[in-house]
C-alpha positions in Angstrom: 0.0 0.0 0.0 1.6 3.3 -1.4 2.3 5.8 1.4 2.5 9.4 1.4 5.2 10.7 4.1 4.2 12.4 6.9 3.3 15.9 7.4 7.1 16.9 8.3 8.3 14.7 5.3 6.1 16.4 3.1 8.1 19.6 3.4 11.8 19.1 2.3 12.3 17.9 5.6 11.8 21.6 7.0 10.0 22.8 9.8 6.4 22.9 8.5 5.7 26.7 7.3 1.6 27.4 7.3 2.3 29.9 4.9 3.2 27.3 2.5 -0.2 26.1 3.0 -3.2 27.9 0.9 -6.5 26.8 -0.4 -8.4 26.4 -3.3 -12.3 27.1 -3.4 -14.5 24.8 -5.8 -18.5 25.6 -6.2 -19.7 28.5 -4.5 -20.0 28.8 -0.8 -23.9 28.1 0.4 -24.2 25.3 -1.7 -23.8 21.3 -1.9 -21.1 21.3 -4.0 -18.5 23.8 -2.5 -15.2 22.8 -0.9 -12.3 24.2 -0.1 -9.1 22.1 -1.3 -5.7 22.5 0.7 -2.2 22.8 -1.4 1.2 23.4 -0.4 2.3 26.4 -2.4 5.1 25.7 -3.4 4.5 22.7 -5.7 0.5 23.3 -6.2 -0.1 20.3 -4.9 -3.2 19.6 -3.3 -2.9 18.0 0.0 -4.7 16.7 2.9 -5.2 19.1 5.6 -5.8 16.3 8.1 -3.1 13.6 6.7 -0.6 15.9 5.7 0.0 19.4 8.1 2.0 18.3 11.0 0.6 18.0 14.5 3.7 19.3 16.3 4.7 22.9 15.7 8.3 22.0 17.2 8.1 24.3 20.3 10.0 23.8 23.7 6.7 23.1 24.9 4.0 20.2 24.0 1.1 21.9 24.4 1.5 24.1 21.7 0.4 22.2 18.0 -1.0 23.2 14.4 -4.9 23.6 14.4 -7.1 23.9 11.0 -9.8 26.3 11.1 -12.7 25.1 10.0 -15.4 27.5 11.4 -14.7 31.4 12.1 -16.0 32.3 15.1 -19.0 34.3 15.5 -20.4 32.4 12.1 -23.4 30.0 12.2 -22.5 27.7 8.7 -21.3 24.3 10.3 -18.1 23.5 8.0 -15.9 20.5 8.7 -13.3 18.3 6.7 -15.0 15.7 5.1 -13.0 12.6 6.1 -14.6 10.6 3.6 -13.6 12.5 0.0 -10.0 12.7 -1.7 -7.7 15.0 0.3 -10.0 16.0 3.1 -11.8 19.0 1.8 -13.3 21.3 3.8 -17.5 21.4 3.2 -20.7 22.7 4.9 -22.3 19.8 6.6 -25.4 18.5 5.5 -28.3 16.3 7.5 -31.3 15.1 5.6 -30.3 16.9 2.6 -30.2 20.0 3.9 -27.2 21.9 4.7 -26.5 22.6 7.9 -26.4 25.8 10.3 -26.1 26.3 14.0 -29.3 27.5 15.4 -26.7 30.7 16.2 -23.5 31.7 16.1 -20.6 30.2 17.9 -18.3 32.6 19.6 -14.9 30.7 19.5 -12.9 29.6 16.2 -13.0 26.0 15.9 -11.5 23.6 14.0 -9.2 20.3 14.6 -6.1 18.6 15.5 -4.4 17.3 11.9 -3.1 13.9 12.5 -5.3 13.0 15.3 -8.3 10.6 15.2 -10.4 9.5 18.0 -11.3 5.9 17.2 -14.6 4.3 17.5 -13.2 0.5 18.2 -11.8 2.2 21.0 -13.4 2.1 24.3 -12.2 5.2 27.3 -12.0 3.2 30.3 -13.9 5.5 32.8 -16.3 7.1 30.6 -17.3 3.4 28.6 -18.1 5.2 25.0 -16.1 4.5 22.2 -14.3 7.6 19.8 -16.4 9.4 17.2 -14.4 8.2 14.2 -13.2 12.1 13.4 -9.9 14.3 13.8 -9.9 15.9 17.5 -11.8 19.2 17.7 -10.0 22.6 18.9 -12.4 25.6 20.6 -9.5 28.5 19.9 -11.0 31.2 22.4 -8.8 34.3 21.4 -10.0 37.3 20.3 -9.0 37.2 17.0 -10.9 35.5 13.8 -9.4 33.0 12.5 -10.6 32.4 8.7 -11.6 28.9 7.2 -8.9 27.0 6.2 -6.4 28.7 8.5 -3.3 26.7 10.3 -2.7 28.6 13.5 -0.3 27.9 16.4 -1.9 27.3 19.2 -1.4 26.9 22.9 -3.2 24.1 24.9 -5.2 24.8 27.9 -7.3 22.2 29.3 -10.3 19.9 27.6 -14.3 18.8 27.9 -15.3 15.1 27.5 -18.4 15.8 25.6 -20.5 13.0 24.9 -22.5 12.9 21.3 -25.1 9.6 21.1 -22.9 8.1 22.4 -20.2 9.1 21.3 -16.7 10.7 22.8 -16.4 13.7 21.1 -13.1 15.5 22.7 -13.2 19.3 22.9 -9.8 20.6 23.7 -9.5 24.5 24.5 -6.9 26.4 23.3 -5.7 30.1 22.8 -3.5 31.5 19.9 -0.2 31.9 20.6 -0.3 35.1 18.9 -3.3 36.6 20.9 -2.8 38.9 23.7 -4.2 36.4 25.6 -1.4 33.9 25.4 1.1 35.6 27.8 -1.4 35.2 30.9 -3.1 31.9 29.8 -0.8 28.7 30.5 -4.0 26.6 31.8 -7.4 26.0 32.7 -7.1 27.0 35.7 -5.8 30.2 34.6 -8.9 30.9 32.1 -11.2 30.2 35.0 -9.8 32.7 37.2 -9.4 35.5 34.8 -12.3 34.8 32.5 -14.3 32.8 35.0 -17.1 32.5 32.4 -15.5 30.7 29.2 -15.2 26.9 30.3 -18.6 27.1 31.1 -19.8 29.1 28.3 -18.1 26.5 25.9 -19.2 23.6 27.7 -23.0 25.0 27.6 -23.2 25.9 24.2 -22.1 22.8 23.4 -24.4 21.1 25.4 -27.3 22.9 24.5 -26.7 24.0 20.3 -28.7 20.8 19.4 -31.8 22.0 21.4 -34.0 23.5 18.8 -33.8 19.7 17.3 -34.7 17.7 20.6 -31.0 16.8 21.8 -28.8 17.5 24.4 -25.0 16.5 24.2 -23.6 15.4 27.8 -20.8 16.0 29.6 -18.3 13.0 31.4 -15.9 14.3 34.7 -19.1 16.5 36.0 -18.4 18.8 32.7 -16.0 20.0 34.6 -12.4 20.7 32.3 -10.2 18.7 33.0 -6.0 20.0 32.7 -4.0 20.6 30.3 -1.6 17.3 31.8 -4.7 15.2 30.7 -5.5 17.6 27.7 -2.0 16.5 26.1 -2.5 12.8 27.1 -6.1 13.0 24.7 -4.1 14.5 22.1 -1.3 12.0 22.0 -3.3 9.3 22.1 -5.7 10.2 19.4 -2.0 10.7 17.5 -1.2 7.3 18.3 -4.4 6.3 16.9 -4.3 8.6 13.6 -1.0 6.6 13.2 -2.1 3.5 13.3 -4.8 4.2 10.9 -2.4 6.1 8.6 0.2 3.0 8.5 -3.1 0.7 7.7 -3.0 -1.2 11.0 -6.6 -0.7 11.8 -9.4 -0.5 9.4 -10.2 2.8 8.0 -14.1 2.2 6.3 -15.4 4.9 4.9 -12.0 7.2 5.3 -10.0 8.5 2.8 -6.1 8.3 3.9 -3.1 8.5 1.1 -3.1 5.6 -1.1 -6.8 5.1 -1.8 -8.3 5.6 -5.4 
């Protein structure tokens, strides 16, 4: 089974630029058949913004990684990366057809993790539901907007265990390392005490955005957030996982990964 390299390889061997990364819109945005394609500049390749931008930024530190917008904040369209379609475009979900919008805007930049997959033959040992068969989702809380299709640096803080039907659905919360914010936010802990309200803003919204349609999402841990130690122990093992589905040692289904037709 052909390979690409990974997301470091991909580069010359450099350390990964996200300028070298721009994106390519096809069909126009509102509809069924838009997406936005990801290519590395230099050659015009297209590439896979989940398979093939680096998690790692390369930092001193762990807890700051590469995240892929894929909604701005304060926007209401629900984009994601379709995991399923060559090179992991980004496109507006759809559900019965229709394309889908938050019943109102979210307030925080959101994307995902590249190289991370939470996977659903895996069971979490406390919380007993298995992974939601996606890339790890990032809430960027800064005060910046981020614009779809943007790879920012950002700096872990802590992370919610939300539970979808079923499902573990990870929210990690982070902060741009180029925000103001940055230089006073090393944790949780530290967002609680000087923004007392965002963990439990996040954590609402998310429980409640599926209202209007019936559903509530859940919270594991009390909803409480949990640190930014346990935040970086999600994250590397959804890497571990993402590798073993990259390398082909677990099956993959529906998802497109390098080497498929």
């Amino acid at each position: 089974r052909e390979q690409r390299p990974e997301g470091r390889e991909l580069w010359g061997g450099a350390a990964f630029d996200p300028s070298r990364v721009t994106t390519e819109m096809v069909g126009e945005m509102g509809t069924h058949e838009y997406r936005r394609f990801f290519k590395d500049a230099a050659s015009g390749e297209r590439i896979s913004p989940w398979h093939d931008i680096p998690l790692h930024t390369g930092a001193s530190t762990p807890a700051e990684l590469w995240m892929v917008t894929e909604i701005s904040k304060m926007t209401s369209a629900k984009y994601e990366i379709h995991t399923e379609e060559p090179q992991n475009p980004i496109a507006q979900d759809t559900k019965k057809g229709k394309l889908r919008h938050y019943h109102g805007p979210i307030f925080w930049n959101y994307g995902f993790f590249p190289q991370t997959w939470e996977d659903p033959m895996e069971t979490h040992p406390e919380l007993h539901v298995k992974g939601d068969n996606d890339p790890l989702d990032v809430v960027e809380i800064g005060s910046r907007e981020f614009k779809k299709g943007q790879v920012a640096r950002v700096n872990i803080l802590g992370v919610l265990a939300m539970i979808d039907h079923g499902e573990l659905d990870w929210k990690v919360i982070a902060v741009s390392t180029e925000d103001e914010l940055a230089e006073t936010l090393e944790t949780v802990h530290d967002l609680e005490a000087s923004m007392p309200h965002v963990v439990s803003g996040i954590r609402e919204w998310f429980r409640w955005y599926k209202a209007p349609d019936g559903k509530l999402n859940e919270f594991g841990f009390g909803g409480h957030a949990l640190s930014r130690e346990k935040a970086l122990e999600v994250v590397e093992e959804t890497h571990a996982a993402w590798k073993r589905l990259y390398q082909g040692e677990v099956k993959h289904g529906a998802l497109w990964v390098w080497g498929e037709v």
